[in-house]
TORRONU-491266 format. One record per residue (C-alpha): x, y, z; residue in three letters. Coordinates in steps of 0.25 Angstrom, whole numbers, padded with zeros to 4 digits, always signed. Layout:
<sites>
XYZALA
...
</sites>
This chain:
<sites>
-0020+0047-0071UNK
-0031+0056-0073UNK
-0042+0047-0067UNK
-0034+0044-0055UNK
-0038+0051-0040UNK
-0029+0051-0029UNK
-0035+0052-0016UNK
-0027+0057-0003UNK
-0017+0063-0014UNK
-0013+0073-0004UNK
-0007+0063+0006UNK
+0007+0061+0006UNK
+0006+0049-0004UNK
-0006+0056-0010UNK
+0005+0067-0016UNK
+0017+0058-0020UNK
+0003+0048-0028UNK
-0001+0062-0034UNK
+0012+0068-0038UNK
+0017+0054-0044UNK
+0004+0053-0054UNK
+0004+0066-0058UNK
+0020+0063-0060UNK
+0016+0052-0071UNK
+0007+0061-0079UNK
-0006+0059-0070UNK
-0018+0067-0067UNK
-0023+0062-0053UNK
-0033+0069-0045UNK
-0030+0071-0033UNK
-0042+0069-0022UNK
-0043+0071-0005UNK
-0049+0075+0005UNK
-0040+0088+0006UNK
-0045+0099-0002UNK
-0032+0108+0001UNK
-0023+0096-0003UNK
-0030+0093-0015UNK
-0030+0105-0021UNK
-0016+0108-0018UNK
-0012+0095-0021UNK
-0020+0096-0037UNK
-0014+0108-0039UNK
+0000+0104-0037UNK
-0001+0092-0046UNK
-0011+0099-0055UNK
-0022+0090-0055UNK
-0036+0087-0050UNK
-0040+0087-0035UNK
-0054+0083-0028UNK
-0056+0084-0013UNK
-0066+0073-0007UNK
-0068+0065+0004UNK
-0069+0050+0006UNK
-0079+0055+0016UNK
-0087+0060+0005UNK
-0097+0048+0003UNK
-0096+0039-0008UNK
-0104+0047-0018UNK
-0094+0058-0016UNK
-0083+0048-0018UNK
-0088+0042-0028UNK
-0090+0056-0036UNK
-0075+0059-0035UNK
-0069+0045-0039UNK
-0078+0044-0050UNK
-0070+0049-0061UNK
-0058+0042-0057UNK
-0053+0029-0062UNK
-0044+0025-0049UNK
-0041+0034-0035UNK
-0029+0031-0027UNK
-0032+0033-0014UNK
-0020+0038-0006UNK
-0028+0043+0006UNK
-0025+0035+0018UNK
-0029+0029+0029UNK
-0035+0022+0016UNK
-0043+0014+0028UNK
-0051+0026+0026UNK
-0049+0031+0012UNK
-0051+0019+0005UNK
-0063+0013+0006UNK
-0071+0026+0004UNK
-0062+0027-0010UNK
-0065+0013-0014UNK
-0079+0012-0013UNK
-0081+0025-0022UNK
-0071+0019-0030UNK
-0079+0007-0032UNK
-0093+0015-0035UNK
-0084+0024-0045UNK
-0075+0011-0052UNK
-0064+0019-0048UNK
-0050+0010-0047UNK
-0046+0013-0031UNK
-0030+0014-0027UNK
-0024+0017-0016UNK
-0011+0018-0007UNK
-0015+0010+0005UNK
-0006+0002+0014UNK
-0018-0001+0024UNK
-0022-0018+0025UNK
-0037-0014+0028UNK
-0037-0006+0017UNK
-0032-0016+0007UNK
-0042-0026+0014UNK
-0053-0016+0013UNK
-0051-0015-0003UNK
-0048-0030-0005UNK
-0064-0032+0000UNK
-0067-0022-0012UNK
-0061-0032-0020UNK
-0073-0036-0027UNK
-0081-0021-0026UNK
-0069-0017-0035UNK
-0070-0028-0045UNK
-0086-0026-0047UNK
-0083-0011-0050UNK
-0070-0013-0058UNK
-0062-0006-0050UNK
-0048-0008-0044UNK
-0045-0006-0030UNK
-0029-0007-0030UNK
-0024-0002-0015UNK
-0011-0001-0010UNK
-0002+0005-0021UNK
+0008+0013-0014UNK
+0018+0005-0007UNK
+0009-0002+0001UNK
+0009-0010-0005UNK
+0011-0009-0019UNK
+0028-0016-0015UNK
+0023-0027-0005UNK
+0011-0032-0016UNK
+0019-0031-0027UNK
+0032-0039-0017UNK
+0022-0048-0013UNK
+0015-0052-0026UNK
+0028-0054-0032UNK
+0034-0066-0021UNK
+0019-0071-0023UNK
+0024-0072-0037UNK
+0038-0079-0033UNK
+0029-0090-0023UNK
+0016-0091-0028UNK
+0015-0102-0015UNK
+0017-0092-0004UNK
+0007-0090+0006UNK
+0014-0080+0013UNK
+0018-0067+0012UNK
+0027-0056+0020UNK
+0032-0044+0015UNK
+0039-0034+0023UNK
+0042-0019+0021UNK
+0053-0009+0025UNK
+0057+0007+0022UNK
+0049+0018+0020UNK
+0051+0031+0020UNK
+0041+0041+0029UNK
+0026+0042+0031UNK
+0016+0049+0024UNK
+0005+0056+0032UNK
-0004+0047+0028UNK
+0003+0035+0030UNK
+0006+0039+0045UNK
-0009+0040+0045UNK
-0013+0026+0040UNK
-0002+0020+0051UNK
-0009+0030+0063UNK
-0024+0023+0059UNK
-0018+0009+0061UNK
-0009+0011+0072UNK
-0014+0000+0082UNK
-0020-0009+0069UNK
-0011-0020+0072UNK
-0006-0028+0060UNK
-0012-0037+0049UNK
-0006-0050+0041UNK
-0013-0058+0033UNK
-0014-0074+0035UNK
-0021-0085+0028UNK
-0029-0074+0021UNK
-0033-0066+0033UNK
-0029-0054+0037UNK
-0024-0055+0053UNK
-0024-0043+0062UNK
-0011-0045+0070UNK
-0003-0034+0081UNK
+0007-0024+0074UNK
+0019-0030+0071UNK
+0016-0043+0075UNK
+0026-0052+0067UNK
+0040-0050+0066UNK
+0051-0053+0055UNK
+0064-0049+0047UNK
+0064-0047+0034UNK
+0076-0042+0025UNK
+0073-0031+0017UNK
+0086-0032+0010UNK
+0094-0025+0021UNK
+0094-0037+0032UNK
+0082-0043+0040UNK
+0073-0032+0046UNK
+0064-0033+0056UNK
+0049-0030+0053UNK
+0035-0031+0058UNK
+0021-0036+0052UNK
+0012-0024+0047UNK
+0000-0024+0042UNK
+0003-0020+0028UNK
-0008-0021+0017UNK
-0001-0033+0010UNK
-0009-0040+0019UNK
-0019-0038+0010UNK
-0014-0034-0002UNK
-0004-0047-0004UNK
-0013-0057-0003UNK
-0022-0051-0014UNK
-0007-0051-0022UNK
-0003-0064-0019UNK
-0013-0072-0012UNK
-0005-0075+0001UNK
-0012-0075+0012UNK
-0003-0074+0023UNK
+0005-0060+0023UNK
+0014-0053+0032UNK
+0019-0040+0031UNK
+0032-0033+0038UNK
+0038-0019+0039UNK
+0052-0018+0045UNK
+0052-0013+0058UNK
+0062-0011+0070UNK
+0059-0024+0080UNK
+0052-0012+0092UNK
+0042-0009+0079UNK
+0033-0020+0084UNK
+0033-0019+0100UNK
+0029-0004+0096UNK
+0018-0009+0086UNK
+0013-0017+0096UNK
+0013-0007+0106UNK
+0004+0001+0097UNK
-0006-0009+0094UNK
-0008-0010+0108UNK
-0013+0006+0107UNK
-0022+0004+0097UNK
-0034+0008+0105UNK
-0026+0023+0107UNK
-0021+0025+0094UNK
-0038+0021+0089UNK
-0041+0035+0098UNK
-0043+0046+0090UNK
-0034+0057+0097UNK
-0023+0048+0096UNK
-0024+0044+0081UNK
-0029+0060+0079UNK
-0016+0064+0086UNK
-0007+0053+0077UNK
-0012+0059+0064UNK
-0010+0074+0068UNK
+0007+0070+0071UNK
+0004+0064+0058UNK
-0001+0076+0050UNK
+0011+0083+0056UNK
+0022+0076+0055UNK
+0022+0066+0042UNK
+0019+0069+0027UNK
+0027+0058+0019UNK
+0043+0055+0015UNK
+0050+0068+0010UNK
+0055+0066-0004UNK
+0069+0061-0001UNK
+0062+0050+0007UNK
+0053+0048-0005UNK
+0065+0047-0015UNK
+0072+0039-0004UNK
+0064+0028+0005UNK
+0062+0015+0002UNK
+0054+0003+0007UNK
+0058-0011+0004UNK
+0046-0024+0004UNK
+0050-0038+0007UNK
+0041-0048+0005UNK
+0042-0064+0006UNK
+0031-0076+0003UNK
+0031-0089+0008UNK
+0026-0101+0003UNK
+0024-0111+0017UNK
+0022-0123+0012UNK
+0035-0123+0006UNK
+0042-0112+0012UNK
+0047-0106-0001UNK
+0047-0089-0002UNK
+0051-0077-0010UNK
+0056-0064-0004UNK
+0059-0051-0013UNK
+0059-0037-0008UNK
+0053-0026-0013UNK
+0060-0012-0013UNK
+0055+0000-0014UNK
+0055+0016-0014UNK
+0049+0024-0003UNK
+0036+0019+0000UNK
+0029+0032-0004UNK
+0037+0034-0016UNK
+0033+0021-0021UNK
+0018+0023-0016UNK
+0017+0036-0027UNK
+0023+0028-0038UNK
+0013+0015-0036UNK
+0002+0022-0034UNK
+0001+0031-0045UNK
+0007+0019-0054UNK
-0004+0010-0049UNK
-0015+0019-0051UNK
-0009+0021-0066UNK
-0012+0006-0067UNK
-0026+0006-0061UNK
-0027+0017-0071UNK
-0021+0011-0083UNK
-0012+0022-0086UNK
+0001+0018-0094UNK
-0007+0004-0097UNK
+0004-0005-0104UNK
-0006-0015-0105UNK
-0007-0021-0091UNK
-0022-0025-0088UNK
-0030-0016-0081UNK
-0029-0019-0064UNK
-0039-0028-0061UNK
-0052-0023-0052UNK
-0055-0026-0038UNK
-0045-0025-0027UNK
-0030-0025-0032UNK
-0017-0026-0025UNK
-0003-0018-0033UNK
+0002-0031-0035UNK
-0012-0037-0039UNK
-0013-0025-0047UNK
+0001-0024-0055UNK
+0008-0037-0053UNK
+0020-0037-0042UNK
+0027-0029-0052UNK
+0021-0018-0049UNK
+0032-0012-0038UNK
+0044-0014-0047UNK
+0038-0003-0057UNK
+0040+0007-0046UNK
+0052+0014-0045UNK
+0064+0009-0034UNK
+0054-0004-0033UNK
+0065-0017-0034UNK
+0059-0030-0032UNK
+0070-0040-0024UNK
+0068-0055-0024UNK
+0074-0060-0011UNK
+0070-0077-0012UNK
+0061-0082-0021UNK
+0059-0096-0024UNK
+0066-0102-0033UNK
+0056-0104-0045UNK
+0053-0088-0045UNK
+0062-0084-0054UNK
+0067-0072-0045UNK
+0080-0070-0042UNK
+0082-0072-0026UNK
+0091-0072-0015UNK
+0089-0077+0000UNK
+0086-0070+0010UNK
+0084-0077+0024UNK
+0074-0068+0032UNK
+0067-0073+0045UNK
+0054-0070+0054UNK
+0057-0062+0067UNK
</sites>
């Protein structure tokens, strides 16, 4: 993995990417804006640093990346971290990856689509769990019903914020939600939709978020009309609500600048244990209206981090052709992990169990029912 940079790999995420690929054997080189944190950070894992700016200019940018064969870029908000990357990436035919769960930002690349296939190049985002679980769920039931036109997937668990996590949810606070119907994407309030979903414990309540598969899905499976949910106690959407309606506040900068200093302080990542412990759990269901058939399976998963290092550094060793077994090379142009690696892809991480909950009959998937109803 000596032709591999990882931006922002001093982040909490950044550190777990790092230590896993230098675990495998890896060489990466290790890049931010932090000069301190670089240098500390090279000479622990013993390898290469470089401190830049994506502020730099392109001609700056372009000089760092051009040695590289792919950069994962793990420095969020990636609303402002990633176009800067991709653009040098596609002047340096450099492969782009990155950890992003942000819709815009998945929107933003899928325009590049065609930039990227003119320069050869793959840009593959979203390869930590967001939203490498719900693709892959949702490329498999796409598999099951190749009818559906609707999809919903649903997530629930965790296990702790990372700082730059807590960052990314500051800068959108007041955002509202997104789905996406009949091909578009809709701007729609926080928490506007309502329903229960079993996540193998009993129905659960959750709430519409605007999670990248909005985007990411319909390149998978083709479906234009997604829903995505995240259990939440039933006050959750009265109080998102309530902070959509202070969005003008929250767009001042003493009040964003104040968020982000409680947020220096007091959050980092989950501890070890939490890491070793946590788990998250992906439901997801299509629908074929015309005849009202569907499949359901859920998806379970480690803790959300966990799995991020392991999918990333093993997505960039694909991008990268190491440990080739003669799968053909990821194609070029805008990629999803599913679109990428086949829906397979989860299940060859570790704690990852794929369950069928109702598939149609001709599927060849063992099933059982589950009745589960909208709020």
């Amino acid at each position: 993995m000596d032709s591999l940079l990882i931006y922002g790999s001093y982040g909490y995420t950044g550190r777990l990417i790092a230590r896993e690929a230098v675990a495998r054997g890896g060489s990466p080189v290790v890049a931010g804006r932090d000069g301190r944190a670089v240098a500390d950070q090279a000479d622990d894992l013993g390898v290469e640093g470089r401190t830049f700016d994506l502020e730099a200019g392109s001609g700056t940018l372009d000089a760092q990346l051009a040695s590289f064969d792919a950069v994962l870029n793990c420095a969020g908000p990636f609303v402002e971290t990633a176009e800067p990357l991709v653009e040098a990436c596609l002047e340096t035919e450099t492969d782009y990856l990155d950890i992003t769960g942000e819709f815009a930002v998945f929107e933003f690349l899928r325009q590049r689509d065609r930039a990227a296939r003119q320069a050869g190049i793959t840009i593959l985002p979203g390869v930590g769990f967001d939203v490498v679980p719900s693709d892959c769920l949702a490329a498999f039931l796409a598999e099951q019903l190749p009818a559906a036109d609707r999809l919903r997937l649903g997530i629930t668990g965790g296990g702790g914020l990372s700082r730059g996590t807590a960052w990314t949810l500051v800068e959108h606070l007041g955002d509202g939600g997104v789905v996406r119907r009949n091909g578009r994407l809709i701007q729609v309030p926080a928490a506007f939709r309502t329903r229960e979903i079993d996540f193998g414990d009993g129905p659960e309540h959750a709430i519409t978020i605007p999670w990248g598969d909005v985007v990411t899905a319909a390149h998978s499976t083709g479906i234009e009309s997604i829903e995505v949910y995240a259990a939440a106690p039933r006050w959750a959407a009265t109080g998102l609500s309530a902070v959509d309606s202070l969005a003008w506040l929250l767009d001042r900068r003493p009040v964003a600048g104040a968020l982000k200093r409680l947020i220096d302080a007091r959050f980092d990542g989950p501890a070890e244990r939490e890491l070793a412990t946590g788990s998250a759990v992906v439901w997801g269901e299509v629908i074929d209206e015309e005849t009202d058939r569907r499949a359901r399976a859920r998806l379970r998963t480690p803790n959300p981090y966990a799995l991020t290092a392991e999918s990333a550094v093993s997505a960039a060793e694909r991008v990268l052709g190491i440990g080739d077994d003669g799968r053909d090379r990821i194609p070029s142009g805008f990629q999803t992990p599913a679109s990428a690696f086949g829906p397979d892809f989860a299940l060859e991480l570790s704690g990852t169990e794929r369950e069928p909950v109702e598939m149609p009959a001709d599927s060849g998937e063992s099933t059982r029912r589950v009745v589960e109803s909208d709020d």
